[in-house]
N, C-alpha and C positions, 0 to 999 in steps of 0.2 A: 465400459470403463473409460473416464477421460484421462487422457497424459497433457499433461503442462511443460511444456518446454519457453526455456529462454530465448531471446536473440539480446546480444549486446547492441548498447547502439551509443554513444557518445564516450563518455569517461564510465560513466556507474549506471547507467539506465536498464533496464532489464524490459525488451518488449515479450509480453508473454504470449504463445502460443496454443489454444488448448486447442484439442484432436479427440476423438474417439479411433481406440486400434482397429475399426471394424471398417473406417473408411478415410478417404485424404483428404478430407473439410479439415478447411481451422476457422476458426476466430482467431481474433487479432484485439489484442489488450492497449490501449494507449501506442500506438505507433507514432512515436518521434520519428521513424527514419523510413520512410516510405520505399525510396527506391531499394533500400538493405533488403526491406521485407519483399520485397517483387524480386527478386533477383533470388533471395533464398527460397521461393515459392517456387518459382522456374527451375532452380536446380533439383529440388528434390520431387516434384511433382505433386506438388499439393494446390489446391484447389480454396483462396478465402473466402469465408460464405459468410463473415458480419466483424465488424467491428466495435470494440467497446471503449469507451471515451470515459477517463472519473474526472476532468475534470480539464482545464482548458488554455493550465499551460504547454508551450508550444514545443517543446521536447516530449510533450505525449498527446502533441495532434499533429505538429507541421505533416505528418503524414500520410493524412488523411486524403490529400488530393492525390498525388501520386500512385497511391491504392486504387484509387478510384477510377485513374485512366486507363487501367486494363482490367480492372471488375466493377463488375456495378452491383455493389454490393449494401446492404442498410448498415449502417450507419448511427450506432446509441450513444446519448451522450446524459450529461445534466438541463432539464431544462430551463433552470435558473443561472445558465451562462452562454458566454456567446460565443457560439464556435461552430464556422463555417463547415458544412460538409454534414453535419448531424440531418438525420433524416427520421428520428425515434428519441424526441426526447422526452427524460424518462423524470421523474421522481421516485418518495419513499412509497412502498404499496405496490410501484409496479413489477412488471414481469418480463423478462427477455427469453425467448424460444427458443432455441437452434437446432430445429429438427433436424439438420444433415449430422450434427454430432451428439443426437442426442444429450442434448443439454440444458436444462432451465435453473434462471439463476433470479433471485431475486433484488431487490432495488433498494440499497438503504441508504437516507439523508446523512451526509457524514461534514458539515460545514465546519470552517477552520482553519483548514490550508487555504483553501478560496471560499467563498462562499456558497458558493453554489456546488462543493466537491460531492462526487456520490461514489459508491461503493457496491460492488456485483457479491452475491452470496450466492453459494450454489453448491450439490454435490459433500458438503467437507470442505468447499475452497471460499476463500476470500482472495477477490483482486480489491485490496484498497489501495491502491495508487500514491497519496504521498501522504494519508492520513495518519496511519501504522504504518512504520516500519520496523525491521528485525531489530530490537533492542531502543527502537526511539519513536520518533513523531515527528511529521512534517512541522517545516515554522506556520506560523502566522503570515499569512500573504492577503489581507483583506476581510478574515474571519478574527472573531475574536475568542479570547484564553475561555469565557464561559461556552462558545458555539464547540468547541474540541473537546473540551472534557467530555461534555455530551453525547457528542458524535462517538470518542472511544468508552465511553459509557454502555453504548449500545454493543461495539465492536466485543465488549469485554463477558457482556451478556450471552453471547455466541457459546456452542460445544468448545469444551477445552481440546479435543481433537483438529480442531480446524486448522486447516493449512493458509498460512498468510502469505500470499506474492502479494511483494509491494514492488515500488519500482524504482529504488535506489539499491545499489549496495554500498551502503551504511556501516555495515554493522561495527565494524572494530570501531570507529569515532564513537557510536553510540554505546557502546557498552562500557568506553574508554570513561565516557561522562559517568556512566550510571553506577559506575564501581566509585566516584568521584560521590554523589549523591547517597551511596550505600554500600559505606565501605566495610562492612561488619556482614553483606547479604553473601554467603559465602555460594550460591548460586550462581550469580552474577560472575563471581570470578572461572569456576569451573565451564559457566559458557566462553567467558572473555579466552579460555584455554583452547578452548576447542575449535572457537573462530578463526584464531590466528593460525593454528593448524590447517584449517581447510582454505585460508587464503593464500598460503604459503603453498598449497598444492594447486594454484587456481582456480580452484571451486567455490562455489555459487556459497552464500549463507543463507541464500534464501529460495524457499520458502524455510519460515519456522513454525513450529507446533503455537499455538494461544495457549496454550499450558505453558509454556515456557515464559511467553511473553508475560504473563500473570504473573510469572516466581522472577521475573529478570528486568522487565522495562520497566521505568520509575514513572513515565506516564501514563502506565493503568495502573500504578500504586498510590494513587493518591491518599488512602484510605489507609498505607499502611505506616505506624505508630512513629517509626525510625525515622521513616521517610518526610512524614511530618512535623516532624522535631526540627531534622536538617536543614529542609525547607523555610520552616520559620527561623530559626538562625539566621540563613541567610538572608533573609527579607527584612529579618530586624525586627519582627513583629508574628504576635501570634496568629498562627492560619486557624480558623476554624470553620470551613466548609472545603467539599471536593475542590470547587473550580479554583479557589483562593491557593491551593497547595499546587496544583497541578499549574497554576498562571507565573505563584514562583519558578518552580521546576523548568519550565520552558524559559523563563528568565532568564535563568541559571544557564542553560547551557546555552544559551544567545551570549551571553556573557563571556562568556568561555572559547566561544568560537570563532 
């Protein structure tokens, strides 16, 4: 059975840790903060045996080298970006092993945030890094509104069980929006309750269920009726396909924010 554990590492970044309870291997998810991750390795006696890279901004690689001065370890990234230290780059189709923790995760094209952003599936878990997040979606940083819908197109296609680490905590801004987008989804709101709760206790909001994200985030709603109404209101013109609703949506809350 694997466990996912967090490490904080700047204001909201979440580096994920996955482990199997049978042994002290980890992988290592986007490490923004290398020496964080060496030092918590050292204190607790864990052992990293690979690292996974989605994509090649530098609060989820600068840490790559640091890692790598006291393990030499491979190294998976996107191979459609450029980021030093990768040693396995990977696209859609392929497959990452990690026999020490028993683990294989597969490889999906998720372009958007960057262009070249990828996404690990595995197990019931999704690390999409800044594709999905709890209650929202990465911006546009060189992908465009049609390469995302697509990408969470795919993300959406997944078991409604699956567990999302992403690597922001987000959530209250995001849901903040999404009750703004869908103020009648009475869902939305009863999350927006329970968030605030557990941030108010210091706790993580994340991982969430894709069940939820389906009844809650407005950008894998594109399809839904309200949602597309509001949308084209505010765009001032009617949306009639996914990418078009989902290009406002992200408008909207660039707008906003």
């Amino acid at each position: 059975m694997l466990t996912v554990k967090p490490l904080i590492a700047f204001e909201d970044n979440y580096i994920w840790l996955i482990s199997h309870h049978r042994h002290p291997y980890i992988a290592i998810v986007d490490p923004g903060d290398g020496e964080r991750i060496v030092r918590h390795c050292q204190s607790q006696n864990l052992i990293p045996v690979a690292i996974l890279i989605t994509h090649h901004h530098g609060d989820h690689t600068d840490g790559i080298a640091a890692i790598k001065q006291h393990y030499n370890i491979p190294v998976y990234g996107p191979a459609h970006e450029k980021i030093s230290g990768i040693t396995h780059p990977l696209t859609e189709g392929g497959r990452v092993v990690i026999r020490e923790i028993e683990a294989e995760f597969q490889v999906i094209d998720t372009p958007g945030h960057t262009p070249g952003h990828i996404c690990y599936y595995g197990h019931g878990l999704l690390f999409s890094g800044d594709t999905l997040f709890a209650g929202g979606c990465g911006r546009l940083f060189g992908g465009s509104a049609e390469q995302m819908q697509h990408s969470l197109e795919k993300i959406r296609a997944l078991p409604d069980e699956t567990l999302v680490y992403c690597a922001h905590e987000y959530t209250i801004a995001n849901l903040t929006f999404a009750r703004i987008a869908e103020p009648e989804n009475v869902a939305i709101g009863l999350r927006q309750q329970q968030v605030q709760q557990q941030r108010s206790e210091n706790k993580a909001t994340v991982p969430s269920q894709l069940r939820v994200e389906k009844q809650t985030n407005p950008f894998l709603r594109w399809d839904n009726p309200l949602l597309i109404e509001a949308a084209s209101n505010y765009s001032a013109q009617p949306l009639t396909n996914a990418a078009a609703v989902f290009a406002a949506v992200r408008q909207w809350k660039d707008d906003l924010d």
